[in-house]
N, C-alpha and C positions, 0 to 999 in steps of 0.2 A: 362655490363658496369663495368669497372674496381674501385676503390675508387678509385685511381689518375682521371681517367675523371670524379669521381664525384667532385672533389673538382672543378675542369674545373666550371662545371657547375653553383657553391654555391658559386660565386665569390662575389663581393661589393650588387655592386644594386642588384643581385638575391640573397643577404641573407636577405635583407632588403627588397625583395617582400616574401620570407619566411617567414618572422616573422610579422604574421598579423592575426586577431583573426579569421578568420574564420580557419585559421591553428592550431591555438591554440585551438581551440574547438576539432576539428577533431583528433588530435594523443593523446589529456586530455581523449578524450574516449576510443581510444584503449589504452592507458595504463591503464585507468581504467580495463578493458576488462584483461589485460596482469595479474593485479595485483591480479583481483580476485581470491581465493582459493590457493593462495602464499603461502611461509611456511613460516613462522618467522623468520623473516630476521633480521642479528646483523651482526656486524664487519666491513668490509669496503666492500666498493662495487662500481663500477665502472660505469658509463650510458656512453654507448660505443654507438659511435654517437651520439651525446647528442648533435647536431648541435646548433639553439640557445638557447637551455635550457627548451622549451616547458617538457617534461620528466624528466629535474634536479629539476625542480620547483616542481614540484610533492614528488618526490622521498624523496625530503629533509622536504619538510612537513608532507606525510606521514609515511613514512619508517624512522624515528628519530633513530633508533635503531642502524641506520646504518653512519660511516663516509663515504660520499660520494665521489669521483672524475668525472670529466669529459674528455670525449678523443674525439673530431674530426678531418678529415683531414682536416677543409676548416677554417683558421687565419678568414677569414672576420664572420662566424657563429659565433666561439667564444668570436667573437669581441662584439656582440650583446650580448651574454650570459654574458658575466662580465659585462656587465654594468646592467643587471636588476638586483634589489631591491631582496633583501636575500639572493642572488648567491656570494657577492663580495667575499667571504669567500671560494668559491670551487675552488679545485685547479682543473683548466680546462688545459687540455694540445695538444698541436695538433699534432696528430698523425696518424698514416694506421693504421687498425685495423691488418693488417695483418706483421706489426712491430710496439706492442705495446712499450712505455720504462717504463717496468716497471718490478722488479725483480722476477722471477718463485716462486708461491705460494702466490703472493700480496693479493688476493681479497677471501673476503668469498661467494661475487656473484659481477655477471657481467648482467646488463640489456641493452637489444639488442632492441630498441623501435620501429619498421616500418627503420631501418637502416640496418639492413643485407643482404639484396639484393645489397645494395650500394658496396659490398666488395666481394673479392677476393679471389682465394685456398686459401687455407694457414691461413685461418682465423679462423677455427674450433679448429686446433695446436694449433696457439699462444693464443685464450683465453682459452682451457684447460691448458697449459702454466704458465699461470697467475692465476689460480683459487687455493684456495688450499685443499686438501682432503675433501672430502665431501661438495666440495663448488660447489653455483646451477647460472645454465643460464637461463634467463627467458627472452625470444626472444618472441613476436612477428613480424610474417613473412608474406608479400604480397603472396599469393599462385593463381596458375593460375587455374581458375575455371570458367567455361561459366554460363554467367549471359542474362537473359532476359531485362533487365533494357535500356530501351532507349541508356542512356549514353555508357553503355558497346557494344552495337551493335551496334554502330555508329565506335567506333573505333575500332571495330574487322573489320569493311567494311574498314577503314582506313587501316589498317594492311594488309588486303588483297589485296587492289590496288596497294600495295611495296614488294609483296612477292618476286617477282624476284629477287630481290636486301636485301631480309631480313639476319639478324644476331642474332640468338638465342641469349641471354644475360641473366644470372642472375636475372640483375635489371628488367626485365619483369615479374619476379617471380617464387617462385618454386613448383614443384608438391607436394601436399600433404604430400607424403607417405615421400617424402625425407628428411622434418621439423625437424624430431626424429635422424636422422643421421647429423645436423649440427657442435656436436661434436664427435669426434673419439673415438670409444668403447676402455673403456666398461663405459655405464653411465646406470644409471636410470632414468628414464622417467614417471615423475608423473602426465604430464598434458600434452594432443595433441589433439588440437579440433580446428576445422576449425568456424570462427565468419564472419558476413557479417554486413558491416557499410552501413547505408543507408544514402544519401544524395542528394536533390533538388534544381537542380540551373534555376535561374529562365530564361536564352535559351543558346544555342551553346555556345556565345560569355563568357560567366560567366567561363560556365563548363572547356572552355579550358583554361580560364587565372586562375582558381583554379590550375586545372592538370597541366600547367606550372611552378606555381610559385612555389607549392611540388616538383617540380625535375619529376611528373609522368610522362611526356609527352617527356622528355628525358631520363628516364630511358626506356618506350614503343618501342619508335620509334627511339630513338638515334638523331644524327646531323641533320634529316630532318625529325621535328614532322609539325602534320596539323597546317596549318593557318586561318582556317575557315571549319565549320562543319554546314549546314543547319540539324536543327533539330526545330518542334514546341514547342512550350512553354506550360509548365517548361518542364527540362530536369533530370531526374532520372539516380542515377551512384550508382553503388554497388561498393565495397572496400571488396574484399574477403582476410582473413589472416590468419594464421594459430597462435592458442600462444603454446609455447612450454615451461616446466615447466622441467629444465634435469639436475640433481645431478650427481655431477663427485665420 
């Protein structure tokens, strides 16, 4: 999935099933996850996909050190982001990540939150791009990895009953190994460790309208995700992701 069909997707009422707290619990821990063992971060810095602010809120309370910006492709996300309480201040802009507007050497770091799948070639370029000398990317990355987990085997069965008609995609996630090469050499590489999120929804009906309203169920399966998964109660789903820590 390309970022132009994500924005398709993050349109009015789908940002506005986004921004809801079991959402905000979920990506509050992997940035936490992302942040830890960080390196001291100063100057300005960019939350690249900062949809609606879940990750800017964070950033700007803890990382003070840092002037922040926000960049996404989707008006109705941002829309939400400026309106919560201590945001009004960030200059949020809407943008492809893979045409940022912003002039070469901007940023002393760029954080990439569970949003890099969402985007396109060309994405690795324009934020080495924008980064300036010695300046760090700190992505966390959905990576594909087989999980035992009720939830996960339910929709690998799913996945498999559409192979005929399947299209490898990005936004399904990336292998491992590949996390470390998201920017174009020569970088250094201070952090690459694959983390698994654990989370219980209490049956089928919960799990998929979570996985839908994060965009998961259309970044998986694209235009035609499930509408119904019989599974018994509760239902267990693993969130594998890789965090990458990488100094230009």
């Amino acid at each position: 999935m390309s970022s132009s069909e994500a924005v398709c997707w993050s349109g009015g009422e789908r940002a506005r099933r986004y921004d809801r707290e079991v959402n905000r619990r979920f990506y509050r821990t992997a940035l936490a996850r992302l942040l830890a063992g960080a390196p001291n971060l100063h100057g300005r810095g960019l939350d690249l996909g900062c949809g609606t602010g879940f990750s800017t809120e964070v950033l700007v309370a803890e990382q003070s050190g840092v002037v922040w910006q926000g960049v996404d492709g989707s008006a109705a996300m941002l829309e939400i982001a400026r309106r919560k309480p201590g945001l009004g201040q960030i200059d949020f802009r809407e943008a492809r990540a893979e045409a940022l507007p912003f002039a070469d050497a901007s940023f002393d770091v760029v954080v990439a939150s569970f949003s890099w799948h969402w985007f396109s070639e060309g994405t690795g370029l324009e934020v080495r791009r924008v980064l300036r000398p010695h300046g760090w990317l700190l992505a966390s990355v959905p990576v594909r990895h087989l999980s035992p987990a009720r939830g996960n085997r339910i929709l690998a069965r799913e996945l498999l009953t559409m192979r005929h008609r399947f299209v490898p995609r990005t936004s399904q996630g990336f292998r491992i190994a590949d996390v470390p090469h998201l920017l174009p050499p020569p970088v250094r590489v201070a952090q690459h460790q694959l983390f698994v999120e654990y989370e219980r929804f209490a049956d089928g009906r919960e799990l998929l309208d979570v996985l839908d309203s994060r965009g998961a169920l259309a970044a998986i399966f694209g235009a035609e995700p499930p509408t119904a998964i019989v599974a018994p109660a509760p239902v267990d789903f693993e969130w594998p992701f890789a965090v990458l820590h990488a100094q230009i």
